[in-house]
N, C-alpha and C positions, 0 to 999 in steps of 0.2 A: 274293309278297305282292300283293296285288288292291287297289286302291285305296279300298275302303267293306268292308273285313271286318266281322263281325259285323252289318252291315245285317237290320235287322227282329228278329236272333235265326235265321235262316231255315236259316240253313248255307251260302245263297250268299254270292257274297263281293261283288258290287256288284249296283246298282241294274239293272235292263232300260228307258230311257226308253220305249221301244218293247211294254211290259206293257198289255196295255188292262183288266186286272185294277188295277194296283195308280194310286190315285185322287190319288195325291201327285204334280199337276202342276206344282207351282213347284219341288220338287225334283229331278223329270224332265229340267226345262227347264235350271235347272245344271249338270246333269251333260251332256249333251248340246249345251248352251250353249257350256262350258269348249273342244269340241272344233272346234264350227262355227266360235270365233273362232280357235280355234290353224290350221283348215285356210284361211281368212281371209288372214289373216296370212302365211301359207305359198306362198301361190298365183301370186302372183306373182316369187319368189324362186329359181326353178328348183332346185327340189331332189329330189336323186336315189333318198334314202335320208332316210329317216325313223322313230324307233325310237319305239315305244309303250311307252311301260314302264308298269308294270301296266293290261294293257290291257283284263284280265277278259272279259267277253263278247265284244268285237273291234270295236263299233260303232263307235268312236272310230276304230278302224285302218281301216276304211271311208269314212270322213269325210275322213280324212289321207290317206288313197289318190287323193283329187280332187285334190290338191295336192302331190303326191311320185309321182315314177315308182315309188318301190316302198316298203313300209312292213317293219318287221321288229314283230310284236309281243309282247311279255315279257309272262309275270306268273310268280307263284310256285304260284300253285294247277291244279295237272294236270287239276282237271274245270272250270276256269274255261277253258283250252286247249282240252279238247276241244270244249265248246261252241262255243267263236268258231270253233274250225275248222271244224265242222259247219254253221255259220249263215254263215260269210262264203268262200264263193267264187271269189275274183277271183282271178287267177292272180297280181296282182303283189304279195300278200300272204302273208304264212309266221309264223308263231306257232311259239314256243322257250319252256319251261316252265322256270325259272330262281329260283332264291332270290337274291335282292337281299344278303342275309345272308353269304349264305356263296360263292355263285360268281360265278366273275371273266365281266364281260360281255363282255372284250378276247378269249374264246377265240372267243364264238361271231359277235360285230362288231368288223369293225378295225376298230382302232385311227384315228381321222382317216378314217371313212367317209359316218360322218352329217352331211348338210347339217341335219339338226331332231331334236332330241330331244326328246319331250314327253312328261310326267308329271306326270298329275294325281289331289292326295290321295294319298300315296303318303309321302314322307318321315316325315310324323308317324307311320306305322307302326312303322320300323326304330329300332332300336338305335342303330344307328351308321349315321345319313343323310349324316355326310359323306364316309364311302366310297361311298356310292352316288353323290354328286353328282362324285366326284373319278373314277369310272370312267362320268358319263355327260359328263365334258368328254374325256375321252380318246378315249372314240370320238366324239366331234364332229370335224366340219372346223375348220379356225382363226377362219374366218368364221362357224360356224353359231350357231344359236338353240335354247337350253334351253327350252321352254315348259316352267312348272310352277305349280298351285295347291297352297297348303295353309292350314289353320285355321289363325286371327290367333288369340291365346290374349285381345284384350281382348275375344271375341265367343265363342269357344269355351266352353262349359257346364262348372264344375268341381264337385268334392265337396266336403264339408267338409272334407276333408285338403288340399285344394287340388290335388289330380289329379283328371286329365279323367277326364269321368262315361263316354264314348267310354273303354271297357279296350280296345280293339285301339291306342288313341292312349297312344304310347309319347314324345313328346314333344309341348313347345309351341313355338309359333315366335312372334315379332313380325315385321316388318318386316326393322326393322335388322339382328336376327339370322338370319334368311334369307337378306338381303344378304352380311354376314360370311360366312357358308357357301359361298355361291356363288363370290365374288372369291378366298378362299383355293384357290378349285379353280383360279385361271386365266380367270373371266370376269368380265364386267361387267354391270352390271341398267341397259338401256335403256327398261325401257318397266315400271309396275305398274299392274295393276286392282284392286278390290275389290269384294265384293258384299252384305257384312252390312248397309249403310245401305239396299240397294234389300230387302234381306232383314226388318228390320225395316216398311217403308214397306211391304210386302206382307201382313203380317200386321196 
């Protein structure tokens, strides 16, 4: 699963911020954004290992690379994989093509490897996000940090049936119920951002 499926209609599966085609710079900057704070935040924390999950292009995994001796990055779409491998380089980087859905992430990262795991846009994909959050604390260290965004449903777009106008968006999250999700896996929420007020104030 890639974190902006259905993006444009296109067939790809996330944004490129790095397109000098495509003219959507406030949304560039978000996506893009989400990673420069996650590797931010990371940089001083010594960390060894760091997992992307739905990492799509890899950009991200190259951001996180300034900040983690080595990054691992997921996604579920195999031409989303091949790209990033093809565009990112660095040796302390390696992309694994993986359905969130269906396979266990314990085969391919111990268990208590990752000092960071970050995933953004990503859970309101899945069916069932709280297996994915419960195998992305298992491969955490007991000290590490989840990094994750996902769409607030009091900002998110719906239909008159009241499902998100987003058909790749398979749930809504608030706050609190993202919190609940998280602490049933074994962690605690230290720190939240949000961006729809700078979102609206932009438009």
């Amino acid at each position: 699963m890639s974190s902006y499926s259905a993006y444009k209609g296109t067939g790809f599966d996330q944004l490129d911020p790095f397109d000098s085609s495509d003219s959507n710079l406030w949304r560039k900057a978000e996506y893009l954004g989400r990673y420069l704070f996650a590797a931010d935040f990371l940089r001083s924390r010594s960390i060894r290992l760091a997992a992307d999950i739905s990492c799509g292009l890899g950009y991200g995994s190259i951001e996180l690379a300034t900040a983690s001796e080595e990054v691992v990055g997921i996604d579920g779409s195999p031409e989303m994989i091949e790209r990033a491998m093809t565009g990112c380089q660095e040796p302390n980087i390696r992309f694994n093509c993986l359905n969130l859905e269906e396979d266990d992430l314990c085969r391919h990262i111990r268990e208590g490897s990752c000092g960071a795991v970050v995933s953004f846009e990503t859970l309101e994909h899945l069916n069932d996000p709280g297996r994915a959050v419960d195998q992305f604390s298992r491969i955490l260290m007991p000290e590490g940090f989840f990094i994750c965004s996902v769409p607030n449903v009091i900002s998110e777009s719906g239909d008159d049936a009241g499902l998100p106008k987003n058909r790749s968006h398979k749930q809504w999250f608030t706050f609190p119920s993202l919190c609940r999700m998280v602490e049933r896996c074994g962690m605690r929420v230290i720190y939240r951002l949000g961006q729809s007020r700078s979102r609206r104030l932009f438009r």
